[in-house]
PAFI-459946 format. One line per 4 residues: number of its first residue (from 1); their letters; for each residue x, y, z of N, C-alpha, C. Coordinates in pm, whole numbers. Layout:
! residues N
NUM = a = X,Y,Z,X,Y,Z,X,Y,Z ~ ...
//
This chain:
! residues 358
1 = xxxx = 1085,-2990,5654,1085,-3002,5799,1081,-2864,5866 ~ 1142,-2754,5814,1164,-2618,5866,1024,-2562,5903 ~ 968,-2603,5772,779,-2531,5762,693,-2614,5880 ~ 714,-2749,5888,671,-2828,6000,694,-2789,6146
5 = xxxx = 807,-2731,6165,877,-2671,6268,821,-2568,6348 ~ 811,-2473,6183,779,-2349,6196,623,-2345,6255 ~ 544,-2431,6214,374,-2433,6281,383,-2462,6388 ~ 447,-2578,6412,457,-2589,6608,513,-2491,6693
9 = xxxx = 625,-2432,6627,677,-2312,6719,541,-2173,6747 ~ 478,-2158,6605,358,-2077,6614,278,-2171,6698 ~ 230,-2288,6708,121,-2330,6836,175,-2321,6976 ~ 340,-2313,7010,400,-2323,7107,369,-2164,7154
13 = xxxx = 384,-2062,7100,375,-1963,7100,224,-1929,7165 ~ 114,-1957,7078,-45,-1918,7110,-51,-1990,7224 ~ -29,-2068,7249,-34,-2184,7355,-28,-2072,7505 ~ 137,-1997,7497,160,-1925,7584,61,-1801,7641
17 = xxxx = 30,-1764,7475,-27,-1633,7518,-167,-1658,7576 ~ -251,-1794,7540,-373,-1822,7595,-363,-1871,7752 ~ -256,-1907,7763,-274,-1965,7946,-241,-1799,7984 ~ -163,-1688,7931,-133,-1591,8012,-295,-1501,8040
21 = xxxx = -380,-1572,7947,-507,-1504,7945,-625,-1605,8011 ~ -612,-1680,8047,-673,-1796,8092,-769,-1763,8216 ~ -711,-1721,8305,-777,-1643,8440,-799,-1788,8514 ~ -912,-1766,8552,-910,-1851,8698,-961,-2016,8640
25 = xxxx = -1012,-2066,8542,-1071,-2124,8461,-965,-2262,8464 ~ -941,-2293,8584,-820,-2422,8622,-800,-2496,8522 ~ -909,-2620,8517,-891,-2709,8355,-868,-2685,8251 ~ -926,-2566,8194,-873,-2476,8071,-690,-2478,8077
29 = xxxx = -647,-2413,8187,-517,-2419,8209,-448,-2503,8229 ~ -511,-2600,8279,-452,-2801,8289,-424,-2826,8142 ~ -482,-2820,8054,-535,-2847,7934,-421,-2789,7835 ~ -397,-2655,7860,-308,-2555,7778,-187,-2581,7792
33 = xxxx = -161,-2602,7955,6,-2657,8005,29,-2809,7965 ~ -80,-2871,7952,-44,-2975,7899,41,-3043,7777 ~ -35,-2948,7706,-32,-2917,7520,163,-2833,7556 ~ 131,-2757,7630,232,-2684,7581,389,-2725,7632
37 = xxxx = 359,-2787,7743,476,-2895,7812,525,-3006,7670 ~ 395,-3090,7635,438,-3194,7579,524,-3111,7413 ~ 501,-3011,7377,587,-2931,7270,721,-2853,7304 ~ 708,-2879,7451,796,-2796,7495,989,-2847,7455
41 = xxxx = 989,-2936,7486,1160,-3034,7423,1185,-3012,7285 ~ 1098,-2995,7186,1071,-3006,7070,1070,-2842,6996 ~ 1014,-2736,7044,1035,-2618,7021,1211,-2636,7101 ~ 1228,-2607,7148,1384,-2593,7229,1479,-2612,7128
45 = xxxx = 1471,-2758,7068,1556,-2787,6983,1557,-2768,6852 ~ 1449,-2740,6839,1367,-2661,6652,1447,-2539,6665 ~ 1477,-2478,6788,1523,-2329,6788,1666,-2321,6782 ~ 1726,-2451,6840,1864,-2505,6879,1901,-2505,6728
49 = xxxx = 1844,-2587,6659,1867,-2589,6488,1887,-2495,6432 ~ 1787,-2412,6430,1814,-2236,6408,1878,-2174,6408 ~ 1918,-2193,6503,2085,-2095,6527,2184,-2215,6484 ~ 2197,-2315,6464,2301,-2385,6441,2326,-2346,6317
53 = xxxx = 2236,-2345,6199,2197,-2328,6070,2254,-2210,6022 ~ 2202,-2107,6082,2277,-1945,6111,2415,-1920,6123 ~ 2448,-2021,6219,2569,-1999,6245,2708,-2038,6187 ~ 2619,-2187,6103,2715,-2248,5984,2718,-2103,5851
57 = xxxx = 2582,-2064,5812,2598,-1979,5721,2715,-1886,5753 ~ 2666,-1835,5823,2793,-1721,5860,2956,-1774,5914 ~ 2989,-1858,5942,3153,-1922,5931,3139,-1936,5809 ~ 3069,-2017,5739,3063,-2017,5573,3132,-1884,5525
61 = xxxx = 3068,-1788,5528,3087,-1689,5478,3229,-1579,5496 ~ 3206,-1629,5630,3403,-1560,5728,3480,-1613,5619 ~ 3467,-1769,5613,3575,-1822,5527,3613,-1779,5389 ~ 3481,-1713,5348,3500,-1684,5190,3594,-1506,5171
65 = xxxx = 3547,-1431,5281,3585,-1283,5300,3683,-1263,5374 ~ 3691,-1348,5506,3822,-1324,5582,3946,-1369,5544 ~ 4053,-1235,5531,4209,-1270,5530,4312,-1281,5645 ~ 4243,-1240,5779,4313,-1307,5879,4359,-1410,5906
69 = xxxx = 4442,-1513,5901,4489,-1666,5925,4399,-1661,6058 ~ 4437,-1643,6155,4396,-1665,6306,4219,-1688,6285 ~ 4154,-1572,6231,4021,-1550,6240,3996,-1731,6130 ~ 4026,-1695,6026,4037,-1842,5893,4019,-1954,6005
73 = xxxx = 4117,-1948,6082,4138,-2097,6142,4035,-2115,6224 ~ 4016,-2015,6295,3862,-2043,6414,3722,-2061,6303 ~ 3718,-1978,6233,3622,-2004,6139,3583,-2203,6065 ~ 3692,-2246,5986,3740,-2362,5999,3677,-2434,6063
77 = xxxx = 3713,-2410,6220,3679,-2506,6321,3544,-2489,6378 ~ 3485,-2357,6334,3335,-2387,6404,3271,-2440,6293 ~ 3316,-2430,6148,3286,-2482,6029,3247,-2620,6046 ~ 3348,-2725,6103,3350,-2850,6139,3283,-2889,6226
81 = xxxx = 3270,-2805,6366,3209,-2833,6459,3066,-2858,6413 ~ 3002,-2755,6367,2904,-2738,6330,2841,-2818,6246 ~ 2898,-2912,6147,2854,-2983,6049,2844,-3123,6100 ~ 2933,-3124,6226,2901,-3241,6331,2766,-3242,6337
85 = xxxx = 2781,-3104,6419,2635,-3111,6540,2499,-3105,6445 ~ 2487,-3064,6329,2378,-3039,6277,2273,-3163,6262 ~ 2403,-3260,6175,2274,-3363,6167,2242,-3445,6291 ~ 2322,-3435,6417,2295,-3481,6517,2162,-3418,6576
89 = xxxx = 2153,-3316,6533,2001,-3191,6595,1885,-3266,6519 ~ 1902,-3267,6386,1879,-3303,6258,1780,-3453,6343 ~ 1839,-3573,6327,1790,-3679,6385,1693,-3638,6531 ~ 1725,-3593,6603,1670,-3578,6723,1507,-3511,6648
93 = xxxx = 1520,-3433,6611,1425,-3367,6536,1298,-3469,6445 ~ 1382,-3504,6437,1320,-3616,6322,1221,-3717,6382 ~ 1297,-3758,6531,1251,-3859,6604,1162,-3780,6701 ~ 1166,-3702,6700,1048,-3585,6768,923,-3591,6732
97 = xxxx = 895,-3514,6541,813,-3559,6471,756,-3669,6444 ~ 801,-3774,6444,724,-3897,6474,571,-3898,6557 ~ 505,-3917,6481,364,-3940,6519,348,-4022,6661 ~ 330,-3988,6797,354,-4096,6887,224,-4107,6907
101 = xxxx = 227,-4300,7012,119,-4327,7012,29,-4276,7116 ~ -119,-4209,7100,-153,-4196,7197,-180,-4241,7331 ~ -154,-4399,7329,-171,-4467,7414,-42,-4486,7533 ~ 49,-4443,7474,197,-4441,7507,175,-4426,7699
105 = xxxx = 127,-4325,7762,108,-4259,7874,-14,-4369,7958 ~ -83,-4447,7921,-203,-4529,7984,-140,-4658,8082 ~ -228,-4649,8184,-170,-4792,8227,-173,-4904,8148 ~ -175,-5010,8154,-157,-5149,8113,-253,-5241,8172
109 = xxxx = -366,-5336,8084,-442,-5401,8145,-351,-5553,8060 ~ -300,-5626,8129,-223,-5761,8055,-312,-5909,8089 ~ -342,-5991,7994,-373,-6110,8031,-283,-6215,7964 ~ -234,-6293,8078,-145,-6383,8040,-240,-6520,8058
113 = xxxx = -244,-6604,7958,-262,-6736,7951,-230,-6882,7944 ~ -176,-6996,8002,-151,-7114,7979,-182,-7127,7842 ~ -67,-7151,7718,-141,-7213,7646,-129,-7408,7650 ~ 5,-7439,7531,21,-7544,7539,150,-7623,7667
117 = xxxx = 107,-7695,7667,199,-7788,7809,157,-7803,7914 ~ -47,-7798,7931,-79,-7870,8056,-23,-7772,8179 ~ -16,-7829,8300,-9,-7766,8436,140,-7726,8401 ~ 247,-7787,8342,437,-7677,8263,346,-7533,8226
121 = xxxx = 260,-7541,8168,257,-7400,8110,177,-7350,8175 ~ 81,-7350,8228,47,-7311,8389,143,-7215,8493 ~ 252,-7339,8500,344,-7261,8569,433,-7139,8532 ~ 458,-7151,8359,523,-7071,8296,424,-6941,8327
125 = xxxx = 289,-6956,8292,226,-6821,8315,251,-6746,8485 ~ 244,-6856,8550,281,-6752,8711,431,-6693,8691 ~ 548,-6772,8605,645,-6716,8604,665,-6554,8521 ~ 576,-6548,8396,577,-6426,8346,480,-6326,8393
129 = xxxx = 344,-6407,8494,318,-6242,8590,425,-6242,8661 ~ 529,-6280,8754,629,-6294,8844,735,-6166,8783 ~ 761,-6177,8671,860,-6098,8585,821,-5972,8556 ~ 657,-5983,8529,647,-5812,8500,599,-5754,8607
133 = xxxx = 546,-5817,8706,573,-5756,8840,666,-5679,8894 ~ 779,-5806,8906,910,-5721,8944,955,-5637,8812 ~ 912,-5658,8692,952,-5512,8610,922,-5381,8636 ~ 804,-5393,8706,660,-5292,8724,748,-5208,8869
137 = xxxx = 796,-5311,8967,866,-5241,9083,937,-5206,9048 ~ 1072,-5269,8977,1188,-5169,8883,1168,-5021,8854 ~ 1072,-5006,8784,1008,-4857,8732,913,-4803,8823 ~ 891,-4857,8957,832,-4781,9027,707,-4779,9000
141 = xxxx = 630,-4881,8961,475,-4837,8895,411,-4969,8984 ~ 303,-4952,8955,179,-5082,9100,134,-5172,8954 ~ 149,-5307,9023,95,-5417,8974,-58,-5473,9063 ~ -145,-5497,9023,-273,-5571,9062,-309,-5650,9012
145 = xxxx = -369,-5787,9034,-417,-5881,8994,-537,-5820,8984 ~ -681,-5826,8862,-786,-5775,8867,-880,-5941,8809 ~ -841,-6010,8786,-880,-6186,8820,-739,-6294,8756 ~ -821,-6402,8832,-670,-6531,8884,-808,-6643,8850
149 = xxxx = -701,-6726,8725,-766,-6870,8764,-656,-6967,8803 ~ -649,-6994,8887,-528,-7081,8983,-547,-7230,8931 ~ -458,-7290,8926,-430,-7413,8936,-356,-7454,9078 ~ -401,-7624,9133,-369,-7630,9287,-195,-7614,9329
153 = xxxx = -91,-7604,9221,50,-7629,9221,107,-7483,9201 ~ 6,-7388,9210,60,-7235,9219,93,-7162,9073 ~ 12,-7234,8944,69,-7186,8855,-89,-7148,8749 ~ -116,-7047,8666,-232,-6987,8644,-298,-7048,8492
157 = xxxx = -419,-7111,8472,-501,-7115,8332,-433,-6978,8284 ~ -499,-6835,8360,-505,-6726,8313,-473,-6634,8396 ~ -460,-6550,8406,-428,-6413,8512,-454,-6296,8425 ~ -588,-6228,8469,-562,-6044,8439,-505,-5983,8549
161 = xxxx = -416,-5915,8500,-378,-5791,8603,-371,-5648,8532 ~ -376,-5517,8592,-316,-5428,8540,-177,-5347,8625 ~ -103,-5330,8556,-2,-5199,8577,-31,-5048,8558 ~ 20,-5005,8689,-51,-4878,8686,99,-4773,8696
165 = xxxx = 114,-4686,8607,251,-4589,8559,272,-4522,8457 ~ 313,-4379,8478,368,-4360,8383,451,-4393,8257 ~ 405,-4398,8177,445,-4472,8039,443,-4613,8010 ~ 358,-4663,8126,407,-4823,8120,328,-4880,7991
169 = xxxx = 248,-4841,7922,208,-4893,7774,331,-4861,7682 ~ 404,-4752,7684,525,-4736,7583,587,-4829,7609 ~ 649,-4878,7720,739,-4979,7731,677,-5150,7724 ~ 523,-5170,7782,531,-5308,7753,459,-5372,7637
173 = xxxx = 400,-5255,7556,283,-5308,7447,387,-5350,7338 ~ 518,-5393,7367,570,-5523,7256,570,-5652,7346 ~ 521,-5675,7426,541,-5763,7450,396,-5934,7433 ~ 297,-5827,7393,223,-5932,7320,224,-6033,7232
177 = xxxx = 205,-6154,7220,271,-6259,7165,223,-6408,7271 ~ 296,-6530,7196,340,-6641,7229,444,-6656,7222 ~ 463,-6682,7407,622,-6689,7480,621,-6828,7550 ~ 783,-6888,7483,759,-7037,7480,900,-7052,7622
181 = xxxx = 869,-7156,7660,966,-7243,7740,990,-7336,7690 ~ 1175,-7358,7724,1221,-7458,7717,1263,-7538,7830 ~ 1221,-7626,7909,1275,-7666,8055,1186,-7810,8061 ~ 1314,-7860,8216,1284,-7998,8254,1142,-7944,8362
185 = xxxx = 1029,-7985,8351,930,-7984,8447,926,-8051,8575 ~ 911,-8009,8653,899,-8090,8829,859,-8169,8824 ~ 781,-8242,8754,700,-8351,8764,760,-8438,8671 ~ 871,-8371,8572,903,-8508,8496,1053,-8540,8575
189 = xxxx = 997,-8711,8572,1091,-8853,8606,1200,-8805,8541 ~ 1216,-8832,8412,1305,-8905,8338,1436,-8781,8323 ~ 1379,-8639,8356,1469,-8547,8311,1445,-8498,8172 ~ 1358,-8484,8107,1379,-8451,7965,1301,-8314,7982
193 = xxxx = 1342,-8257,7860,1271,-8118,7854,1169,-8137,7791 ~ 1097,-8008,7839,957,-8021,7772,932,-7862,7648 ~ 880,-7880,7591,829,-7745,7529,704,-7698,7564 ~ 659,-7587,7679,566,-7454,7693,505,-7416,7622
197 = xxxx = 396,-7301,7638,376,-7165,7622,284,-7095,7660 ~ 264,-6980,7669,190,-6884,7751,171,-6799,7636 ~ 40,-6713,7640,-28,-6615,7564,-30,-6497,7656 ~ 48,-6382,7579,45,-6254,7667,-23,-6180,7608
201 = xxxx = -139,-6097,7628,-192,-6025,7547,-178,-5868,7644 ~ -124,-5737,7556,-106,-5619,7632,-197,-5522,7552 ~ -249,-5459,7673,-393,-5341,7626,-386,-5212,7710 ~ -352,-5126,7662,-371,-4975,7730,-538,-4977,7805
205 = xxxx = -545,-4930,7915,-672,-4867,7964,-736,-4789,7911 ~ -876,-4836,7916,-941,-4697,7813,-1031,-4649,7870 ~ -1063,-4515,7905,-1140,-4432,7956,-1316,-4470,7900 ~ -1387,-4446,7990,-1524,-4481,7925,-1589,-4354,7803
209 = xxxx = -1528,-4228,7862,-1521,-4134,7738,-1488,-4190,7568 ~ -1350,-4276,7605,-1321,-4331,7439,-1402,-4460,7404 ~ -1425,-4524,7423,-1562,-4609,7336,-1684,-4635,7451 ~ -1756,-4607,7392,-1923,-4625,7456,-1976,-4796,7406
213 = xxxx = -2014,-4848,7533,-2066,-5007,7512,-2159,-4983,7585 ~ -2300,-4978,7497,-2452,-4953,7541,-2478,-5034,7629 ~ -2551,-5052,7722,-2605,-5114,7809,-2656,-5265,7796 ~ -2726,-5273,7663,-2865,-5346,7596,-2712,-5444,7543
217 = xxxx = -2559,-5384,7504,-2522,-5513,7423,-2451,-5577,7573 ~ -2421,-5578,7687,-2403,-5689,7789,-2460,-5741,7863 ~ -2453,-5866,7883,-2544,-5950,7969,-2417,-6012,8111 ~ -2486,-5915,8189,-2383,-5968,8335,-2513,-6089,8389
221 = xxxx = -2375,-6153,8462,-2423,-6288,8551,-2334,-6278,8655 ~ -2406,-6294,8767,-2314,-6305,8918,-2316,-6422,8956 ~ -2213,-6493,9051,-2158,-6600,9077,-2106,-6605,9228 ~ -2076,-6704,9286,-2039,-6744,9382,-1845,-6751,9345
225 = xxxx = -1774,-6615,9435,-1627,-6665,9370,-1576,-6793,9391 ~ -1493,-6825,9347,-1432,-6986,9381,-1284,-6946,9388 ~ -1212,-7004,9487,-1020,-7029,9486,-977,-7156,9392 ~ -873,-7153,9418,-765,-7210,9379,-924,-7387,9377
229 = xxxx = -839,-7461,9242,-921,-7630,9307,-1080,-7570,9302 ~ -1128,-7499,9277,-1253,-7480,9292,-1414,-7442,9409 ~ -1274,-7446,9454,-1350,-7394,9591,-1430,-7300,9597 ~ -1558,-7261,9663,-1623,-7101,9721,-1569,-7068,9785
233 = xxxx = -1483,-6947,9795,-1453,-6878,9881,-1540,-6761,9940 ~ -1628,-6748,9899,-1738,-6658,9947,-1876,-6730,9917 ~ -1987,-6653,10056,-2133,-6749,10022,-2196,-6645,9942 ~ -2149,-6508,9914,-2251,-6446,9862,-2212,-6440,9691
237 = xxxx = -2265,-6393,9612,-2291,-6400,9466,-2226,-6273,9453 ~ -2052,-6266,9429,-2000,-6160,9459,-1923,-6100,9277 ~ -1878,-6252,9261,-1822,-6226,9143,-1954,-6214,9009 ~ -1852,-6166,8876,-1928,-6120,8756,-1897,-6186,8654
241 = xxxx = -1949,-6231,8539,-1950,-6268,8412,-1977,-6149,8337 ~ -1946,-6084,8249,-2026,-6025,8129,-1964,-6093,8011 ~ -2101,-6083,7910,-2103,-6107,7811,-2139,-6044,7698 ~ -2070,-6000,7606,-2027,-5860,7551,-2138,-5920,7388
245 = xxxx = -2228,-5929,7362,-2320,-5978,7263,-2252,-5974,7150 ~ -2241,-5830,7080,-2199,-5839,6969,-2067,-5878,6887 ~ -2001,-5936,6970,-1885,-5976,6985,-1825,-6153,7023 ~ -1915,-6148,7106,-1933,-6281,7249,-1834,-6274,7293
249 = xxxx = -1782,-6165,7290,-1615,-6193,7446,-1696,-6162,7601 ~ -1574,-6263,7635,-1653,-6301,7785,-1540,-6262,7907 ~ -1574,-6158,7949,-1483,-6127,8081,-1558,-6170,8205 ~ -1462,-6213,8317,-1517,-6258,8425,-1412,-6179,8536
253 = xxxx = -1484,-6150,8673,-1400,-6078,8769,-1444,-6138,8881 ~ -1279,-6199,8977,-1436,-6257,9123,-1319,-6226,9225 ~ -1216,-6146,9211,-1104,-6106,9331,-1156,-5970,9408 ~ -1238,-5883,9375,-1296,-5790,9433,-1395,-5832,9518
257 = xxxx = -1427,-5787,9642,-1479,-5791,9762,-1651,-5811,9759 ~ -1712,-5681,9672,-1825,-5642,9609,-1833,-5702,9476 ~ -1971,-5701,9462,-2036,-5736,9331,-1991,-5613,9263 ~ -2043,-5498,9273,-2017,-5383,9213,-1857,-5331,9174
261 = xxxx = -1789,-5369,9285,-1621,-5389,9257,-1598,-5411,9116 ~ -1627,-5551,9109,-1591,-5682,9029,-1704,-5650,8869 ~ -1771,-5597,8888,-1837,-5539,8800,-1789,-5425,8700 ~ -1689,-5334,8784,-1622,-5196,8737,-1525,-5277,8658
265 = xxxx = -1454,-5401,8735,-1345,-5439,8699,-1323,-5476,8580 ~ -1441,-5574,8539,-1457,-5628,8426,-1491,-5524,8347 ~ -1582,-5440,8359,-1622,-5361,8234,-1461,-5282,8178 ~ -1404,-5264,8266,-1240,-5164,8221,-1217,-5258,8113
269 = xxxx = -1174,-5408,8197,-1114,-5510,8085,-1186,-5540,7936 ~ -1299,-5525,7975,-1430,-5554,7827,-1357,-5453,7761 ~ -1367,-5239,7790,-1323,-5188,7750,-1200,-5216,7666 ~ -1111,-5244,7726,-964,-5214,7637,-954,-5322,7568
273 = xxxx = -1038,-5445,7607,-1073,-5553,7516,-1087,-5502,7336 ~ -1199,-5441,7376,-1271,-5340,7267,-1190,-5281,7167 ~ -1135,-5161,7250,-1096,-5080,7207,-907,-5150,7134 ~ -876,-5267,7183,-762,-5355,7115,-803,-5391,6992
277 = xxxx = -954,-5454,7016,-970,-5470,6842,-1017,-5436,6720 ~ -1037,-5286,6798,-1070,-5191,6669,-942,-5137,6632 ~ -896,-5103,6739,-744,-5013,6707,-665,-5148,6608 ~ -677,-5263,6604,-602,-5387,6529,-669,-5400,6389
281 = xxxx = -787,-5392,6372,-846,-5380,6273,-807,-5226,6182 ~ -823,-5150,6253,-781,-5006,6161,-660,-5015,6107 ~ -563,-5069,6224,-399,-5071,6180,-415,-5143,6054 ~ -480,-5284,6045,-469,-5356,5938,-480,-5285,5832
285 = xxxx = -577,-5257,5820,-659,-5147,5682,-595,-5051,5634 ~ -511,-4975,5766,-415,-4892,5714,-275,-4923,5640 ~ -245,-5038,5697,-40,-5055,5733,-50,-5180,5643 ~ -163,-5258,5601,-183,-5393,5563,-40,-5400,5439
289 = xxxx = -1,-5291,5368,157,-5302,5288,231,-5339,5306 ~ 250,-5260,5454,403,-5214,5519,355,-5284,5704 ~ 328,-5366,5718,317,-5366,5872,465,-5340,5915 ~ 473,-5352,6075,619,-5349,6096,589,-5467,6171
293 = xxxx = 704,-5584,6165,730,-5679,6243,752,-5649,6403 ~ 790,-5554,6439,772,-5552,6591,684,-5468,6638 ~ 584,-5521,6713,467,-5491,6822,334,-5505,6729 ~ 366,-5571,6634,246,-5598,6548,103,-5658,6671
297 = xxxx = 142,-5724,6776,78,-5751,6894,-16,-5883,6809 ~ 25,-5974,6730,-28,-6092,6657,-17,-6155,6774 ~ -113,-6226,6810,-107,-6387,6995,-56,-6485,6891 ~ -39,-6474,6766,-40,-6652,6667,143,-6617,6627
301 = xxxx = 198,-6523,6700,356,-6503,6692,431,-6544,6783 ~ 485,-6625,6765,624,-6703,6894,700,-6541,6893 ~ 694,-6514,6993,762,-6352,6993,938,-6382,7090 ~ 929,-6531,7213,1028,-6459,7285,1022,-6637,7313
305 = xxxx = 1167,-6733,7357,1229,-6819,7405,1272,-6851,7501 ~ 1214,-6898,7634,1321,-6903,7748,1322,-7036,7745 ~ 1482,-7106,7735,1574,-7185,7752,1618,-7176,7905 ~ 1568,-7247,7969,1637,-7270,8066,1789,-7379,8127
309 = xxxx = 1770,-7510,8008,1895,-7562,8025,2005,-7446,7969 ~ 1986,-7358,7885,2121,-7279,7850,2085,-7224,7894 ~ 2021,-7126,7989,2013,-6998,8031,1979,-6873,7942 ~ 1907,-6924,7922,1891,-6820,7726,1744,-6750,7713
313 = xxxx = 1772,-6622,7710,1651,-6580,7647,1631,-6482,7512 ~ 1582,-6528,7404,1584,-6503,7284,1463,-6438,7211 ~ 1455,-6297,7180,1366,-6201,7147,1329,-6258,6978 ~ 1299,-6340,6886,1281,-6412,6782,1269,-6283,6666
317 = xxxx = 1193,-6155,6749,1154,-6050,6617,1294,-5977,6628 ~ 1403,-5943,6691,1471,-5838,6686,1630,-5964,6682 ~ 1603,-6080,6760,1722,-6151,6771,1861,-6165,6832 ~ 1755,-6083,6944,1831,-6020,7043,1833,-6147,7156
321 = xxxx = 1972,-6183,7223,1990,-6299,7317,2009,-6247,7459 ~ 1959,-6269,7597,2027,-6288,7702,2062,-6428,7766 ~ 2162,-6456,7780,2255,-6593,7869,2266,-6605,7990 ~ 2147,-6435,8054,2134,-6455,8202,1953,-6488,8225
325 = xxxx = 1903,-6602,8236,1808,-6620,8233,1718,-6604,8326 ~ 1790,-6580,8485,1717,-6573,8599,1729,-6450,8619 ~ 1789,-6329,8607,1813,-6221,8597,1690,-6140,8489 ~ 1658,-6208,8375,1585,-6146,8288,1430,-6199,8392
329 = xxxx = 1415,-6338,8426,1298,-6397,8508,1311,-6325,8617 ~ 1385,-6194,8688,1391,-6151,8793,1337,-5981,8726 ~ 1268,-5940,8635,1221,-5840,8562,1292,-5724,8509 ~ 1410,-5822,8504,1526,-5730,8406,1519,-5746,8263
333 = xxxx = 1400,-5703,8203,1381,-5709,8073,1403,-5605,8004 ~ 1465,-5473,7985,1510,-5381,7947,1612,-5366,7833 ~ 1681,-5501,7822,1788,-5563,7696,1691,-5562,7589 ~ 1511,-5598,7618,1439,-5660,7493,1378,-5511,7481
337 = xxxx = 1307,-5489,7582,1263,-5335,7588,1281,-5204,7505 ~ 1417,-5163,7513,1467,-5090,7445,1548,-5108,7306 ~ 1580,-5236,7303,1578,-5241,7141,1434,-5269,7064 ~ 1333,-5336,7113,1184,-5341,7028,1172,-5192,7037
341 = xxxx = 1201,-5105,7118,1109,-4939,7084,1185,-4887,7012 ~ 1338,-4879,7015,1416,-4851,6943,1429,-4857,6765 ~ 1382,-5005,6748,1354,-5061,6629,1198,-5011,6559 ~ 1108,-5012,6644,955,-4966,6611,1005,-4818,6570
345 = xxxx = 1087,-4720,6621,1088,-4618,6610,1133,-4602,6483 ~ 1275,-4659,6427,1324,-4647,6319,1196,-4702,6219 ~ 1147,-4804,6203,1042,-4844,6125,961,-4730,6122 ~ 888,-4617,6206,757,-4509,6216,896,-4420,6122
349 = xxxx = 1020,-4350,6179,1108,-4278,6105,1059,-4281,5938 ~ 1138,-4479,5878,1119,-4488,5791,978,-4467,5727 ~ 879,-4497,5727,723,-4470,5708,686,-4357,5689 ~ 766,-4242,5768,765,-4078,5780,828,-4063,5641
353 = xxxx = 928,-4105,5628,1005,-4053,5502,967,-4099,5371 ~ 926,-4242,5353,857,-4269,5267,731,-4182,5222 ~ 630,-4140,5283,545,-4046,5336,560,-3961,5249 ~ 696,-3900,5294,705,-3744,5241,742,-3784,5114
357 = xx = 822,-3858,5043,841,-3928,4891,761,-3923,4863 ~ 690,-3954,4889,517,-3963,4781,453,-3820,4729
//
């Protein structure tokens, strides 16, 4: 780890001396501070180690040469202190090195779907855009609907939206999966519960720089948008179909104003479409040994439980419970949040160390 250390502190270093030489050449210098910010926590504490290390040697050594009691005893105690703090540096360090994902920093393009339970699961899907909405305000970041297929009782076939924030892919790309309900439906007589579910699928934004989709492989079609029930809501041919050939995934956009709008819109979503299932395919090929059970981002995984006669919501991969159910439906999801990253992290840790075994 020291030698690992030791190269980043040397790139932390060049880093400096090239922006001090940079001159007027702005992006160059966007570019350099960038690099050198994101190393910046990480040299600090590589150096923090350093001297900790140093400083154990040498109490080490007081203890072996010094005959003062008084001096002995302070020695002693930074002896101890020190053997605290080390592996506490030690871990931090560790979790530093961790390979992070590049996607970590991107907004969030999410499509949630009705699956099973008819117009119940319909509704369940307006309830989980409802939740990461208000998650999205929690953290201060913008939610947009970028297309809506409505059902007439207020509850969605499907909904794309994206979230737009800092880090908001670190925090919601576990949440892909099949997320089930348990509840009595409005429409049922008798009182009995029914069983849900909704398909969440989560995708970082991807720049048109990171995958190129030639021209020749989509076939757009424009449309007349329609509301809620099927209605036109516009006479002109505003909304888009594309159809992605080599693939046949089919994005559609008809909430933008313009054809051309609704056109950008969809191609983003085609994008991270894309770029989800190559990045899923590589993982396979790579990790196919060792996957890790959380954020594997499988849609054919019951990932999460809301119980509404108990008030219960139950994370299935980590097994983690909340008993406040309208509170978590109010986008207080941060109980599931931070133990799935928490847990992913220790899993990348372990993988690191295995790694170096080899």
């Amino acid at each position: 780890m020291l030698e690992k250390l030791e190269g980043i502190e040397e790139r932390y270093e060049e880093l400096t001396r090239q922006l001090m030489e940079v001159g007027n050449d702005y992006q160059r210098a966007a570019e350099l501070n960038k690099e050198r910010s994101d190393l910046e926590k990480l040299v600090e504490t590589a150096r923090e180690y350093r001297v900790a290390l140093k400083s154990l040697d040498e109490a080490k050594s007081m203890l072996e040469s010094e005959t003062d009691g008084e001096m002995l005893a302070l020695a002693e105690m930074e002896v101890a202190e020190l053997e605290a703090k080390i592996p506490e540096i030690e871990a931090a360090l560790k979790s530093m090195l961790v390979p992070k994902d590049p996607r970590d920093n991107k907004n969030v393009i999410f499509e949630v779907r009705a699956g099973t339970g008819g117009d119940e699961a319909a509704l369940f899907a307006a309830d989980l855009f409802r939740m990461y909405s208000l998650y999205a305000e929690r953290q201060h970041w913008k939610s947009e609907i970028l297309s809506a297929n409505e059902i007439g009782i207020g509850g969605y076939k499907e909904i794309t939206f994206e979230i737009k924030g800092q880090g908001a892919y670190s925090k919601l790309k576990y949440e892909s999966g099949v997320h089930r309900v348990q509840r009595v439906p409005a429409t049922e007589s008798q009182g009995r519960i029914h069983t849900s579910t909704a398909t969440v699928a989560v995708m970082a934004e991807v720049d048109e720089v990171e995958i190129n989709i030639p021209e020749s492989d989509v076939e757009v079609e424009v449309y007349k948008s329609a509301g809620a029930g099927g209605q036109n809501v516009q006479k002109n041919s505003t909304a888009v179909r594309l159809t992605h050939k080599p693939t046949g995934m089919v994005v559609t956009c008809q909430d933008e104003r313009s054809q051309l709008q609704n056109k950008l819109r969809a191609m983003s979503i085609l994008r991270a479409r894309l770029f989800e299932l190559a990045e899923n395919k590589r993982n396979a090929e790579q990790e196919a040994d060792r996957r890790s059970q959380v954020g594997t981002g499988e849609r054919s995984e019951k990932i999460r439980t809301y119980n509404y006669p108990q008030s219960r919501v139950t994370d299935h991969r980590i097994g983690v419970s909340s008993y406040n159910l309208p509170v978590v439906m109010n986008g207080e999801i941060e109980i599931f949040i931070e133990e799935l990253s928490t847990r992913d992290e220790a899993d990348r840790l372990s993988a690191g160390a295995d790694d170096d075994d080899e």
